[in-house]
Structures are given as C-alpha cells and as structure tokens.
ROPA-753950 format. One record per residue (C-alpha): residue number from 1; x negated, y, z negated. Coordinates in Angstrom, 3 decimals, m for minus. Example, Ala and Ser with C-alpha at 12.3 -4.5 7.8 and 13.67 -1.06 7.14 Angstrom:
residues 2
{node 1; {m12.300; m4.500; m7.800}}
{node 2; {m13.670; m1.060; m7.140}}
This chain:
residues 366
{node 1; {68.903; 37.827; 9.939}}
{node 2; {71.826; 40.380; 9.193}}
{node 3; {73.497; 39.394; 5.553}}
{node 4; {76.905; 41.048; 4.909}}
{node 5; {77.290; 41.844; 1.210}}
{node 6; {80.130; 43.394; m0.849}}
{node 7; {80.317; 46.065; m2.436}}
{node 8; {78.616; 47.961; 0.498}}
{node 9; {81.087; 51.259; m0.945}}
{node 10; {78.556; 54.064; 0.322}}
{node 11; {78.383; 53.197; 4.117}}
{node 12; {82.239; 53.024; 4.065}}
{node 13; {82.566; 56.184; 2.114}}
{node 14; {80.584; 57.692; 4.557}}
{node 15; {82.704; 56.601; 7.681}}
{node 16; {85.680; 56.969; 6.076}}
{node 17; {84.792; 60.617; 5.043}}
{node 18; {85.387; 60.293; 1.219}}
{node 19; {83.657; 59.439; m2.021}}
{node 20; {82.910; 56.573; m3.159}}
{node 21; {84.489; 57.069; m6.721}}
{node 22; {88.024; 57.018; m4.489}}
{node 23; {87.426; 53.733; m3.168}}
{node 24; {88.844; 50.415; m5.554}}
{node 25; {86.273; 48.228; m4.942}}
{node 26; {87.667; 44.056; m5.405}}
{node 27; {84.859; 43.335; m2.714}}
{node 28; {82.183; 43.070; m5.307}}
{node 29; {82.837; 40.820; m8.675}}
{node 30; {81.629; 43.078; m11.493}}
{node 31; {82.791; 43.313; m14.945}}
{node 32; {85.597; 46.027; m14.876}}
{node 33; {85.551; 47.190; m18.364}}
{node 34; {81.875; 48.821; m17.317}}
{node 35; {78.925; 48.938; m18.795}}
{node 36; {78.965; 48.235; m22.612}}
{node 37; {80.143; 51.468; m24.669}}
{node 38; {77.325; 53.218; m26.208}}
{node 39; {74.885; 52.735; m23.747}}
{node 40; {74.274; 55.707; m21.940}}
{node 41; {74.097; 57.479; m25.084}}
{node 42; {71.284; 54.665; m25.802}}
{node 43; {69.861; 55.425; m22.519}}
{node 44; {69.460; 59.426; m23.058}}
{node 45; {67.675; 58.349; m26.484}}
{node 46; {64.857; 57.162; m24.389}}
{node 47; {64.757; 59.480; m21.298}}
{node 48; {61.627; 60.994; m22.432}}
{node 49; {59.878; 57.275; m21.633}}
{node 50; {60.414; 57.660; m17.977}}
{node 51; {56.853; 59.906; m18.383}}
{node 52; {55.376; 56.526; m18.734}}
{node 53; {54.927; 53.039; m16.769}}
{node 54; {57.127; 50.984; m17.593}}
{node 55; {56.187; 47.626; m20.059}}
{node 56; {54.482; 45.443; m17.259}}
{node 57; {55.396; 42.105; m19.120}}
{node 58; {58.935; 42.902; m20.128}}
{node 59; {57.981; 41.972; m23.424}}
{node 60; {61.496; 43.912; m25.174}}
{node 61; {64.024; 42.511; m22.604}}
{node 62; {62.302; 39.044; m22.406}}
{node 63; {62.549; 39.262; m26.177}}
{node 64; {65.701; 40.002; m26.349}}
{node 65; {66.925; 37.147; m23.676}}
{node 66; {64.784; 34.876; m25.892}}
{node 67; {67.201; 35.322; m28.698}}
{node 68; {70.457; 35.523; m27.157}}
{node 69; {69.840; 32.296; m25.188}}
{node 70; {67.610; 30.367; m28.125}}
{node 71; {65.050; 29.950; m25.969}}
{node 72; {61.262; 30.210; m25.637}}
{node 73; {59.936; 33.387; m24.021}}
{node 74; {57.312; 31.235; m22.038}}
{node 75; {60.536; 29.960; m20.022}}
{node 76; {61.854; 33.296; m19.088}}
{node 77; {61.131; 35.718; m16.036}}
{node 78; {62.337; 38.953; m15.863}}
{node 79; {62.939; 40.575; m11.911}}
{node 80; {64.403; 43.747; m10.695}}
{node 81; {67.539; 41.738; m9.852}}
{node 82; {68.035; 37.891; m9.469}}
{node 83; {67.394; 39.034; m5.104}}
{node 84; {64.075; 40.034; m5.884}}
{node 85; {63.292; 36.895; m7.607}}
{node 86; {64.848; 34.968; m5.190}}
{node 87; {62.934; 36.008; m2.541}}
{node 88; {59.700; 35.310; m4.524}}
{node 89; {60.861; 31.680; m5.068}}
{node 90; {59.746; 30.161; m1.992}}
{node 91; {56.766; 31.094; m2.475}}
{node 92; {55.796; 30.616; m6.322}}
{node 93; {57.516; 26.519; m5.415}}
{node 94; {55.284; 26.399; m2.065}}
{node 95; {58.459; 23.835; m0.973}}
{node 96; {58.466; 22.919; 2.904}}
{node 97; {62.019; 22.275; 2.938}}
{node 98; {65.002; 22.998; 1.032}}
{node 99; {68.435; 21.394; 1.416}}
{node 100; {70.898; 24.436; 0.629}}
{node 101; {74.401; 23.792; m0.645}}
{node 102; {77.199; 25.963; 0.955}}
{node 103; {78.922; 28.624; 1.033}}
{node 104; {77.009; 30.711; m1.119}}
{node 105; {74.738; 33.777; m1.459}}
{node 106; {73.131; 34.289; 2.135}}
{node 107; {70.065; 35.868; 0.616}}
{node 108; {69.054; 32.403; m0.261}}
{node 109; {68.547; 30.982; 3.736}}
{node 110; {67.171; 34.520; 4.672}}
{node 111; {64.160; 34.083; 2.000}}
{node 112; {63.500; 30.765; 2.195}}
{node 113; {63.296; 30.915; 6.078}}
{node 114; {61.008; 34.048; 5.991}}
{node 115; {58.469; 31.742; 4.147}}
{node 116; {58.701; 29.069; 6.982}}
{node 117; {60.614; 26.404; 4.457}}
{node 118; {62.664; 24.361; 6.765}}
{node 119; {66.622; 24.815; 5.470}}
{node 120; {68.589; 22.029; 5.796}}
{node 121; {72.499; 22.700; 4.511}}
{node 122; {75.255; 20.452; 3.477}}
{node 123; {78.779; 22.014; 3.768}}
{node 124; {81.397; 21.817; 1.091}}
{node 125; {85.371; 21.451; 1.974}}
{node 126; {87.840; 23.197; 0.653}}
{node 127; {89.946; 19.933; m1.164}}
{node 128; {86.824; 19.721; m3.880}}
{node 129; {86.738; 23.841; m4.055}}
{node 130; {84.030; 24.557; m1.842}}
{node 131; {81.446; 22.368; m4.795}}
{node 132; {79.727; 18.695; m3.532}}
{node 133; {81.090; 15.698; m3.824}}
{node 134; {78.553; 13.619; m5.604}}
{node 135; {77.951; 10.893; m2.330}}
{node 136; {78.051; 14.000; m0.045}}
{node 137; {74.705; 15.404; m2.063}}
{node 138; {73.116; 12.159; m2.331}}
{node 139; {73.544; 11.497; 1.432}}
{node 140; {72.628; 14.668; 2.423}}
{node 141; {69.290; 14.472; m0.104}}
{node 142; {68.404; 10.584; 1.091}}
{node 143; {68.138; 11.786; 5.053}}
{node 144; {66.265; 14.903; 4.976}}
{node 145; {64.168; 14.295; 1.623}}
{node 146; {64.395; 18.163; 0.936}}
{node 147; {61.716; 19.203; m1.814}}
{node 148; {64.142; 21.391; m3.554}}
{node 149; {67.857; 21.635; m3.715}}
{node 150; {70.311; 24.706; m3.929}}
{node 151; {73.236; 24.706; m5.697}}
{node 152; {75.498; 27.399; m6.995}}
{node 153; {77.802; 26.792; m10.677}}
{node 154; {80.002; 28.222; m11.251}}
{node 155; {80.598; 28.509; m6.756}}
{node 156; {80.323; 31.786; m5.129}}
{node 157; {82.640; 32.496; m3.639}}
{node 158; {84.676; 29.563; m4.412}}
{node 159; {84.520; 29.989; m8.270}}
{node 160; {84.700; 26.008; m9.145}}
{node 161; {82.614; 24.368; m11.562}}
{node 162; {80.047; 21.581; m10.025}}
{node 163; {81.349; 18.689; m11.221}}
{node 164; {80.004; 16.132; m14.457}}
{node 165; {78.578; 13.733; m11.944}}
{node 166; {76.681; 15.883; m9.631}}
{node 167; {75.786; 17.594; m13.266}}
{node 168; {74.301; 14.245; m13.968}}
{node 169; {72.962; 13.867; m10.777}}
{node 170; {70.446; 16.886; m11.328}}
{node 171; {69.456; 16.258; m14.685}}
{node 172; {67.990; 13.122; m13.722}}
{node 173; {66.438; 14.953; m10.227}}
{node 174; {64.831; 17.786; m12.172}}
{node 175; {62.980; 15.471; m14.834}}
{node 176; {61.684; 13.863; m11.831}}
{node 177; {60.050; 15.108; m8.575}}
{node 178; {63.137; 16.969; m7.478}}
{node 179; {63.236; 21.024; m7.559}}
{node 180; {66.949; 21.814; m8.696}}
{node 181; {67.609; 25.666; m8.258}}
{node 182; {70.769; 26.635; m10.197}}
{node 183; {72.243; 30.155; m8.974}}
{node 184; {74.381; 30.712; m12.246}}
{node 185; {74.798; 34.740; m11.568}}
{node 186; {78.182; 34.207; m12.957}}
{node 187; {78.224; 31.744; m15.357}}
{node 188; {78.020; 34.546; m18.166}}
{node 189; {82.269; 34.483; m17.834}}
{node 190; {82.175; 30.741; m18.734}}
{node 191; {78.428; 30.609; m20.569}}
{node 192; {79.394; 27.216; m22.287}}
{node 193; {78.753; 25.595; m19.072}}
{node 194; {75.412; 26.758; m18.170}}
{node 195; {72.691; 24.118; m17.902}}
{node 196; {70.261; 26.356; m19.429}}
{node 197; {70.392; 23.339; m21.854}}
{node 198; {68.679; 21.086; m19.780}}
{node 199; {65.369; 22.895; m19.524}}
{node 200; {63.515; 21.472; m22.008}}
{node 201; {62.494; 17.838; m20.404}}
{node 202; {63.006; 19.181; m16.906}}
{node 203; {60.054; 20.403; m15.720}}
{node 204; {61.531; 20.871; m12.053}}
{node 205; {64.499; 22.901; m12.972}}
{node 206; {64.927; 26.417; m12.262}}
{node 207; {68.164; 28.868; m13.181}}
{node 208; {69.124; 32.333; m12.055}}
{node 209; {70.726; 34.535; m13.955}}
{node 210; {71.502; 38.175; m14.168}}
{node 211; {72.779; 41.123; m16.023}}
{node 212; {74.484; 42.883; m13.118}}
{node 213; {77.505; 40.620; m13.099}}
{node 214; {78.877; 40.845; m16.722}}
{node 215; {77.538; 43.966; m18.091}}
{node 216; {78.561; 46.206; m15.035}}
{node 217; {74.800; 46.849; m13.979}}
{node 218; {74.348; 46.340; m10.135}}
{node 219; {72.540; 50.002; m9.827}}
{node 220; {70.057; 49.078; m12.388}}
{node 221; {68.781; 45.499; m10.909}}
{node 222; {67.964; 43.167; m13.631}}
{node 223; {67.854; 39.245; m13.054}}
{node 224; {65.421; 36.650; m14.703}}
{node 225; {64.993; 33.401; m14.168}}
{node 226; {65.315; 30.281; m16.965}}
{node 227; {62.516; 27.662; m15.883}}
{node 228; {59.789; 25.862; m17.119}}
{node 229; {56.709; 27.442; m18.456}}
{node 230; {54.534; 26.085; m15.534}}
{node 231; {57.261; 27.307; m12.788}}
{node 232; {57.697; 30.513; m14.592}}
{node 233; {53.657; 31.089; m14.713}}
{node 234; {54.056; 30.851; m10.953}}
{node 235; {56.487; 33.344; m10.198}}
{node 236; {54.773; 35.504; m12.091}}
{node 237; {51.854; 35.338; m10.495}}
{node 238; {53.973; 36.662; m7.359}}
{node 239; {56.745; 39.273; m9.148}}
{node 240; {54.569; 43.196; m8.495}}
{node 241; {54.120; 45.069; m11.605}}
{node 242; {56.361; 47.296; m13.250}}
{node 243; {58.997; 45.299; m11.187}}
{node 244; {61.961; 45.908; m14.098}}
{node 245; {61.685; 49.602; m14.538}}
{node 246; {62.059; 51.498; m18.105}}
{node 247; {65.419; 51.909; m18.131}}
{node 248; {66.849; 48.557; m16.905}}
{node 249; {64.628; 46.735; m19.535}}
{node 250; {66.153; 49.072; m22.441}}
{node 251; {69.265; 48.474; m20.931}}
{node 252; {69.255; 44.869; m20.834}}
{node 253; {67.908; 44.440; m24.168}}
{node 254; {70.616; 46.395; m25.527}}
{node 255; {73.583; 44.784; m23.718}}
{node 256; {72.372; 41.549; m24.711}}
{node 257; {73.301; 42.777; m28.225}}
{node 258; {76.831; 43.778; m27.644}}
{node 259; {78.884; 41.043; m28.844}}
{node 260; {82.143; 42.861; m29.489}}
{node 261; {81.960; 43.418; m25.698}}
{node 262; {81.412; 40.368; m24.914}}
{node 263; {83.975; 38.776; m26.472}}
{node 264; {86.637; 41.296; m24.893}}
{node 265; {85.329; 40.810; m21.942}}
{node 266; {86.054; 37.323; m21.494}}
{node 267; {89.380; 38.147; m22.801}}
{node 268; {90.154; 40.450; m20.297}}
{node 269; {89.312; 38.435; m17.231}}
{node 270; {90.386; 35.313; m18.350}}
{node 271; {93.425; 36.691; m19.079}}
{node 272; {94.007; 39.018; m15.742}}
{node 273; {92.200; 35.837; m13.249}}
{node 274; {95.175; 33.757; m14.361}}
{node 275; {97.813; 36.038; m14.256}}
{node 276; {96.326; 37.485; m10.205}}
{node 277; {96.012; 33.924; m9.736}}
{node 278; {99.666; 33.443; m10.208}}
{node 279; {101.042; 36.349; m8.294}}
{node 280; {98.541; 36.049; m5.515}}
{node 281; {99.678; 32.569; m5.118}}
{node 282; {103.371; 33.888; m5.583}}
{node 283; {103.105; 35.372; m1.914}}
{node 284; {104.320; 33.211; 0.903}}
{node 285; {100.462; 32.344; 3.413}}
{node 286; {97.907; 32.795; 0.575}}
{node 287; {96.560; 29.777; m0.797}}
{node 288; {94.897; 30.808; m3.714}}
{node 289; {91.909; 28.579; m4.957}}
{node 290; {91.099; 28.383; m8.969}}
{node 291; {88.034; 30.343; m10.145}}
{node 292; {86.555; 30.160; m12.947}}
{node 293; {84.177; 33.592; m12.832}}
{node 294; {85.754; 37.172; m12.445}}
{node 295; {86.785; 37.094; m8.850}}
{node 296; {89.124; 34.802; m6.745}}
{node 297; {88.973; 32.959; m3.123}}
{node 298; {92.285; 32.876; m1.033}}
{node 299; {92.773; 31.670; 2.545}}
{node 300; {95.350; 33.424; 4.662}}
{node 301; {97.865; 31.359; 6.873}}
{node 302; {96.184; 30.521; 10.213}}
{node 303; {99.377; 32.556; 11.755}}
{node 304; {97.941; 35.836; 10.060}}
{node 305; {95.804; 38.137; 11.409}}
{node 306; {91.680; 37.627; 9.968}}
{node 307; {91.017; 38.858; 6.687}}
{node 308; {88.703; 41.578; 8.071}}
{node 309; {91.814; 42.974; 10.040}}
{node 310; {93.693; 42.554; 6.264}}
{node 311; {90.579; 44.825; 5.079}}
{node 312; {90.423; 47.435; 7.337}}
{node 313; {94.457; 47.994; 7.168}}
{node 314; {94.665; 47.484; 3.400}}
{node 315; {91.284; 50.122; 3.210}}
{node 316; {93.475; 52.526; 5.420}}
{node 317; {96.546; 52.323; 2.999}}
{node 318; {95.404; 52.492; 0.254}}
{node 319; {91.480; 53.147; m0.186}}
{node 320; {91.388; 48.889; m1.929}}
{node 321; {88.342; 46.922; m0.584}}
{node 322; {88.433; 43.109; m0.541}}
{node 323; {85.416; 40.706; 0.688}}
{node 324; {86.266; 39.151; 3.906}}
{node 325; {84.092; 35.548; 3.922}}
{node 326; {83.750; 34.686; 7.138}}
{node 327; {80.019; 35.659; 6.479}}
{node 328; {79.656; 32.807; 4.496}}
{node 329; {78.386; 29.530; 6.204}}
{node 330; {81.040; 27.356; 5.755}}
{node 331; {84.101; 29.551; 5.818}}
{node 332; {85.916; 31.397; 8.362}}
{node 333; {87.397; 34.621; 8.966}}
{node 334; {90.628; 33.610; 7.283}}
{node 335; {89.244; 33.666; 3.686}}
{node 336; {88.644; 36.591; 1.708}}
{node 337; {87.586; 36.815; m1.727}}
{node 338; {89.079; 39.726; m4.485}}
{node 339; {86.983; 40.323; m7.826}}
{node 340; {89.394; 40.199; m11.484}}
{node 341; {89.626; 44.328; m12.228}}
{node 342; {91.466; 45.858; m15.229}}
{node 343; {95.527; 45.556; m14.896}}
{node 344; {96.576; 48.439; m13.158}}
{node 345; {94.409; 47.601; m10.650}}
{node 346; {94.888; 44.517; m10.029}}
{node 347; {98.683; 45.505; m9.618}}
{node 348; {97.530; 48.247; m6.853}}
{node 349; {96.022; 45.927; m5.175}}
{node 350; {98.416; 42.780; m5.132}}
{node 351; {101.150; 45.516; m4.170}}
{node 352; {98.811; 46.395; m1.239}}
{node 353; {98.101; 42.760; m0.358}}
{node 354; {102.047; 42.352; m0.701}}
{node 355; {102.669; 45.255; 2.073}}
{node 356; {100.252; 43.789; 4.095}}
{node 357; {101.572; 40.302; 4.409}}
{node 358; {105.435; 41.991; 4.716}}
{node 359; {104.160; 43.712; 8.039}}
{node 360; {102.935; 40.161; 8.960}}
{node 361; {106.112; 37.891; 7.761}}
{node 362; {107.835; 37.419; 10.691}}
{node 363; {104.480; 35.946; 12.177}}
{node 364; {104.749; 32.860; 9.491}}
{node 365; {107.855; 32.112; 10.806}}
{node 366; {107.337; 31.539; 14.466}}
C-alpha cells in the first residue's frame, strides 16, 4: 500500500530541477516560526555526545515530557516519531480488529493491516467537519465489535474538534474493555483540549503525540505516546533500542522548556488561520472549512479543475505547494488542504490561489 504524504519537497525539487529551500511548502502543517530560537546553539553544545549511544530509556526527554504534561513517567513512551510508534501499536495491543475513523493519517490502515488486524472504517461527512456524529460511532462500534477504535482530535485534515458527546463516549469506552487510540499530533495549537486528562482511570486509552508539529522538528522524528503504564510496558517491549537518537532527545527536552515560544506561537497561527480563513473563503468556489490546528481544508467548486491540477499549476507559477486530499479515504480530488505559514506567505500564496481560480472563473459560471 502506496501512502501519499506532504511535504514530500525533495522528490519535487528534484523533478523540478531546483532546491528545496525555493519551494513554499503549505503541503505540510508545521510551525512556521521554526524551531525554537536558541536551539541549534544548544545542539552544537552537545555535538561531542554523538561519540556515544544514545540514552536507551529516554530518561532526559521522558523527564522532561513528565513535567510539562504533569504526568507520571511510567505513562510515557518516547519513539523516533509518532509513525514509528504507530506502526508498533498493533502489535504491543495484539487487537484483531480495529474500527478506523476517517479521513485521517493513512499510516494508520497501512500498519494495522501489515499485522493482519482486520480494519473496519466509518466515514465522516463534511456537514459535522469530517469528525463522528455520536450515533454514527456507536452504530458503527455495535456491528463490527472492533477491539480498538481510531480517532483523530483535533481532525486531520479536517481540523474540527471531536465533539463533547463522542468525548464522553470514549471516556466511558476506555475505562472499560474498549481500546480508544487518540491521534492528537496537533492538539499542541489548542493543548487545552487534549484528553491527556483522562488517563488516569482509563486503563484502555492510548494518545499520540509529537514534537514535529509545533516545534518545527519533522527531520529529527520525535513522537511518544501518553498511555497507561501496562500499555506503555508493552510498546516498549517492541520500540528497538536507541530508537530516539542523541540529538532529538536533547532537542525535545529543550523545546519542551521554551515557553516564550510557545506562547507566540499560538499567537501567530491563531491569529494568521483566521485571517487565511477569511480571505480564502473571500474567493468565489472555495468553501473553506474551520480548523482549529495550523493548517486549513477547502473544497473547490465541482466546476473546477482537481486540486492536484490546482497544485501542479500553482507549483509552476510560483514554486507554492498545497496538499491535494484525494489520498485521504473519504475525500476526493476536489479538496486540498494549506498549512497556517507566517504573513507574507500566506499572502503569496492566497495571491497564487487567487490567479489560479481567475484562469478558472468563467468555468463557475457556465
């Protein structure tokens, strides 16, 4: 199984015959200020450890996730990327069947279906943001008795919040029989709503997280998971040594530290989703759906071309990548997703997107 990702910027570099520094890359939702200042020099401090094996149990990262999260380090498992450890999942939970909510990440059906887990899906609409409806969950849970269920909060790539009564729904599931994986890769932008704060009682509950997302850190690859000591034991037993490496465990530790960041971070995007949110929805055949992450899904006007023809041409102009999402289950090639980037560029690229649809305009009126 062939999973198309974002931010794929080398392998279009390469056929496009530039670098990829000259490419503006909305196709993959990561922090735009960059990593946190200071941390390359941090980084250079501790060059001189890469002589040695890196920490096999994580013990300064996990420390340090401890304390920024209040919770026990017995709970906590460190990965070289939330992927990793979601392809270690399957097996640690020894589930035969999983019912998986979509759209969302496609890793998730590729690893659970290389371990022989039977995948059963329920598909979202668009009118409740691409989340379940509470009956649509239950109905979907009652008829194929899944062991474990997948859902995604805040949505990827739909950015909406699952709602208060499917929130309900899982706290009761997970103190029970129930396996409730939480993908929450995102929820850093809106951490208030993470149900990290169900863990304690929940012994069947099990939350990804990462550190590439908010802190600007895909190329190092650090995830962890937030579970409950006897889950997390498991995975363990499964993740290889030396799986974080010496550098993305300093690095983690010390982003999780960086509060000034943090806090103009969440400025930044909150402040630049709404106003792209405005514009974007400002053009005549975008629908523009709320988000509340650092990126945004919009569906073109069935009288457009595909989004991946809107790629290629927007690519040509002007060097901006979006996501098309017709690779998610669940959508179609009309919907293409663009992460929040710092002002100017979000202004290059709604120009762009603008240009694009005024080649197109005479198609929305026929």
């Amino acid at each position: 199984m062939t999973i198309v990702h974002g931010g794929n910027v080398y392998e279009l570099a390469s056929s496009a015959g530039c670098s990829p520094d000259d490419i503006l890359d909305f196709s993959a939702s990561i922090n735009p200020l960059g990593p946190p200042p200071g941390l390359a020099d941090m980084l250079m401090r501790y060059f001189h450890r890469l002589q040695h094996y890196p920490d096999i149990n994580n013990r300064h990262l996990v420390d340090a996730l401890s304390e920024f999260h209040g919770i026990s380090r017995e709970y906590i498992v460190a990965g070289n990327g939330s992927t990793e450890l979601i392809y270690w999942l399957p097996r640690a939970l020894g589930v035969a069947s999983a019912l998986a909510v979509l759209p969302t990440f496609g890793e998730y059906r590729k690893a659970f279906e290389l371990q022989d887990v039977d995948v059963q899906k329920v598909l979202c609409k668009p009118e409740n943001g691409f989340q379940p409806r509470l009956d649509q969950l239950a109905e979907a849970v009652q008829k194929g008795s899944p062991e474990a269920v997948l859902l995604t909060h805040p949505g990827s790539p739909g950015g909406g919040f699952l709602s208060s009564d499917v929130a309900e729904w899982i706290a009761e599931r997970s103190r029970g029989g129930r396996i409730c994986i939480i993908d929450e890769v995102f929820i850093d932008f809106c951490e208030e709503h993470s149900f990290k704060g169900l863990l304690e009682g929940s012994p069947n509950l099990v939350i990804i997280r990462s550190l590439t997302k908010f802190y600007g850190l895909p190329g190092l690859r650090i995830g962890y998971l937030l579970t409950s000591p006897k889950i997390a034991e498991r995975v363990r037993h499964f993740v290889p040594p030396w799986s974080v490496n010496t550098l993305a465990q300093l690095a983690g530790a010390y982003c999780l530290g960086q509060e000034e960041y943090r806090k103009k971070t969440l400025e930044v995007v909150a402040e630049q989703r709404l106003k792209m949110a405005e514009e974007l929805a400002a053009i005549p055949g975008l629908k523009v759906f709320p988000g509340e992450a650092n990126y945004l899904l919009i569906e073109l006007d069935r009288r457009l071309p595909p989004s991946g023809v809107m790629r290629d041409e927007v690519f040509q102009s002007g060097r901006v990548l979006i996501r098309p999402c017709g690779s998610f289950e669940g959508l179609d090639d009309w919907y293409f997703r663009v992460a929040v980037r710092l002002p100017e560029q979000n202004e290059k690229l709604i120009g762009e997107i603008k240009r694009w649809m005024e080649t197109y305009s005479s198609q929305l009126s026929s």
